[in-house]
N, C-alpha and C positions, 0 to 999 in steps of 0.2 A: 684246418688245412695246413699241411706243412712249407715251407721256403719252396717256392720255386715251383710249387705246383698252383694249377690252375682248372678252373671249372671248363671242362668240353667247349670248343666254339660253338656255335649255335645261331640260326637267326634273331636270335636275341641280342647275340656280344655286342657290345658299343666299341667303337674304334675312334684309337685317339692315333694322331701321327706327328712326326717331324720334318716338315718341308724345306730343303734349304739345297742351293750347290756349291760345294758338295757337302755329302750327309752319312756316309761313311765312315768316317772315323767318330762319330756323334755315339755320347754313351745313353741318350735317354730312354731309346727304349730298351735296353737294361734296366735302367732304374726305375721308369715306369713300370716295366710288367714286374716285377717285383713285387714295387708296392703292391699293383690291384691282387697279385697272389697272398701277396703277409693279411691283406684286408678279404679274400674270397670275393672279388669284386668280379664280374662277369664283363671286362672290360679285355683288349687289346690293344699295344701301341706297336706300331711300325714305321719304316723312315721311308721317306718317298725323295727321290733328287728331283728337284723342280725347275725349271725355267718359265716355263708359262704359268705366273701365278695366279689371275685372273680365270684362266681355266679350270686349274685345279681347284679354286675356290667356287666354282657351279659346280663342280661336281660333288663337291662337299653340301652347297646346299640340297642337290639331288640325291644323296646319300642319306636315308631317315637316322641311320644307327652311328652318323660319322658326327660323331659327338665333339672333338678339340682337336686341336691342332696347336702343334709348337711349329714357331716360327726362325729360322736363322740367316747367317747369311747366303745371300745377298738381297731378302725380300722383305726385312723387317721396317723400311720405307715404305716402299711402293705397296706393301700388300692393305697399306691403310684406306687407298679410295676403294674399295673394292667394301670396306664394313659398313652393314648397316648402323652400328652404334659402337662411338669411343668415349671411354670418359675423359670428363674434360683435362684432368689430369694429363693424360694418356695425348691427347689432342696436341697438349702443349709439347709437350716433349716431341711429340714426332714422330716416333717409330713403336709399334707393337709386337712383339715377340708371342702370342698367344689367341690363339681364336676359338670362342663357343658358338655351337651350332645348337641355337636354341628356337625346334621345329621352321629350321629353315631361315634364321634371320640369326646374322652372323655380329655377333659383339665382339671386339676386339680389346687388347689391355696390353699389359706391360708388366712384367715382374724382373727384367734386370737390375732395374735402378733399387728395389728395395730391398733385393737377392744381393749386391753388393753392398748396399748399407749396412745391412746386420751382418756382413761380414768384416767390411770393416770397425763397427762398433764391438765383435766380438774377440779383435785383434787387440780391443785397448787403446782405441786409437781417437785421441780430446779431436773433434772438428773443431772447437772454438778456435779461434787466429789460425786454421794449419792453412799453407799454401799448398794447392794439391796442383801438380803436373800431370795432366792427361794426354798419351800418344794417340790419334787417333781420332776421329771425327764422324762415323759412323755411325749406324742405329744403336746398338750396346752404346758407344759412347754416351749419343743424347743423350739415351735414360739417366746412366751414372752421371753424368753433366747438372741435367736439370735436378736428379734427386739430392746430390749433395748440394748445388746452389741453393737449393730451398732449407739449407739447415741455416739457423740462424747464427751467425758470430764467424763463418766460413771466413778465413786470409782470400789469397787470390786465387783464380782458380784457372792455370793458362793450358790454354788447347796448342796442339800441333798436329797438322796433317800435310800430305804433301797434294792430296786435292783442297787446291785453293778455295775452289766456289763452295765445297762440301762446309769445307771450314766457314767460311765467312757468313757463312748463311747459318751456322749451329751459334757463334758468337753473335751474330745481332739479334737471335732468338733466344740467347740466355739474358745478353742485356737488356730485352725487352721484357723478359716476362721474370727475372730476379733481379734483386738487390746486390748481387753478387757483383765483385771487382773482373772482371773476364779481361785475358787476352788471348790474341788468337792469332799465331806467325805458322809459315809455312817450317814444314817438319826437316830438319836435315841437321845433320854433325855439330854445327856451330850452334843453332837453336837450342836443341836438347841439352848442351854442354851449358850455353846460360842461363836455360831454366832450371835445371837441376840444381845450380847452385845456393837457389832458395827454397827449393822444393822441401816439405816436410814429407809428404807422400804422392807416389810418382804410380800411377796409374796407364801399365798398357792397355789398353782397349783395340790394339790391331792384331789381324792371325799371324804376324811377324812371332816365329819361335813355334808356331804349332805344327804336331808330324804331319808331313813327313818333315820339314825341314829346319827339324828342333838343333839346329847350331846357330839360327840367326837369333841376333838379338840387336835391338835397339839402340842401347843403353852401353857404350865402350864399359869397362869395367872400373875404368880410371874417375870415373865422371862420378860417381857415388861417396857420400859424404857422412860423417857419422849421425846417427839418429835417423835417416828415414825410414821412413816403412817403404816397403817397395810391393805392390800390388800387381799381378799379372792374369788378366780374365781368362786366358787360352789355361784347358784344365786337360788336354791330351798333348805332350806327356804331363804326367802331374806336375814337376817341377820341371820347370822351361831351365834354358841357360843363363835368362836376365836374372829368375829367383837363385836359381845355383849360385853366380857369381856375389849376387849381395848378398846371402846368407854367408858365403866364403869371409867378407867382411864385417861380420858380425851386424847387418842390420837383420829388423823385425821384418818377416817376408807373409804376404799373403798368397795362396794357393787359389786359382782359379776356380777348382774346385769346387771351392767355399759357397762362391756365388753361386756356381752351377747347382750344388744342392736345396742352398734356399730359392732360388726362382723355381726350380722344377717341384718342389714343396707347395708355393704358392700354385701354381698351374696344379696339379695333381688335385687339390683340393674345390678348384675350379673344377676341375674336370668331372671330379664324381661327388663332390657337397659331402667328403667323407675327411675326418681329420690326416695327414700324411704319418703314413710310421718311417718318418725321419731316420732312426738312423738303419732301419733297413735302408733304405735308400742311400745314405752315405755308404755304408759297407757297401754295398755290388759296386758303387761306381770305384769306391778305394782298389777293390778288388781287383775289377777291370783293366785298371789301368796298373795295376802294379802286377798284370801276368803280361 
């Protein structure tokens, strides 16, 4: 079967989708159908905008052939009471990004947190002592939150959000369930400006920079310091303004991307129990975004 082609729909096809609002500028099902075509996989992915997510998850159980679901924002919280089975991993952390409909009983899971691990381990980047600053407090956050607090040797690892409660509530559930040094202040000018100070790797985790309204950024320009890695999860446009400006200064920048490739790797492999062709999947979404 060649790129881009696909076997006939059918009462057969399994359908995976992308739940989130909004879901529009989302490149997965690019990338998914892809894959299932580089594999001949008798599968389709489509994006559905959601608000009612408890609904849309009956209907899924009621759907024999609605095989996965990716999950974004704003439902990668809430859509957890709705699973019949999370692993405990997944439990602690908080939020799931991924749902199998396995004959009607729905498992839930989480691949951002290990989707940005190996991309930051692929950047070259020691976790032993690094102090990571993370923008952001959200379900993507948790994950990367609780996956790098569980590396061993971690520096400190300080959160900022400008929801208080959001916040406070991800910091006493880091400090309870790691070993990890956490702090956790609300998010504005003068914060950011103190924690970068020490930051070795600075972590956005908000749609702050994604299109449409790719001029905002975070992070003043001024506040960046030599040596950090500067990581940014929003991967439409591929390089945000926060990456532009620190690449401008010669830091090591990580592409959202990155993560986005490897989570939706691990999800695709959930989805069909078939190995991912990687970098087909990287091509379509480089692609994508760079037309």
């Amino acid at each position: 079967m060649k790129m881009n082609e696909r076997t006939s729909i059918s009462p057969k096809t399994r359908v995976c989708a992308i739940i989130g609002n909004p879901v529009g500028h989302s490149m997965s099902p690019a990338i998914h159908n892809a894959a299932f075509a580089a594999l001949g996989l008798d599968f389709v992915y489509v994006g559905f905008r959601v608000e009612d997510v408890k609904s849309a998850l009956a209907g899924m159980r009621a759907l024999e052939n609605f095989r996965g679901m990716s999950v974004t924002i704003p439902h990668k919280i809430e859509i957890m009471q709705y699973m019949d089975e999370i692993p405990e991993v997944d439990r602690h952390i908080g939020s799931i990004n991924t749902v199998i409909n396995e004959n009607g009983r729905l498992i839930g899971l989480g691949t951002d947190g290990p989707g940005a691990l190996k991309a930051i381990r692929a950047a070259g980047v020691d976790l032993a002592g690094c102090n990571v600053l993370m923008l952001g407090a959200g379900g993507a956050s948790r994950a990367i939150a609780f996956t790098l607090a569980k590396e061993s040797g971690l520096g400190r690892l300080a959160m900022l959000d400008i929801n208080e409660e959001l916040l406070k509530g991800l910091t006493a559930d880091l400090e309870q369930g790691t070993e990890a040094a956490i702090i956790g202040e609300t998010l504005h000018e003068d914060t950011v400006r103190k924690h970068m100070e020490g930051a070795d790797l600075v972590i956005n985790c908000t749609p702050v920079g994604m299109h449409p309204r790719v001029d905002a950024t975070l992070v003043p320009a001024e506040f960046f310091r030599p040596g950090q890695v500067i990581f940014d999860i929003v991967y439409n446009p591929l390089e945000t303004r926060l990456l532009t400006e620190a690449r401008e200064r010669g830091l090591k920048v990580i592409h959202g991307v990155e993560m986005f490739v490897n989570q939706a790797v691990l999800q695709f492999e959930r989805f069909c129990g078939a190995e991912a062709p990687v970098e087909v999947m990287r091509r379509v979404v480089m692609e994508k975004l760079a037309s």
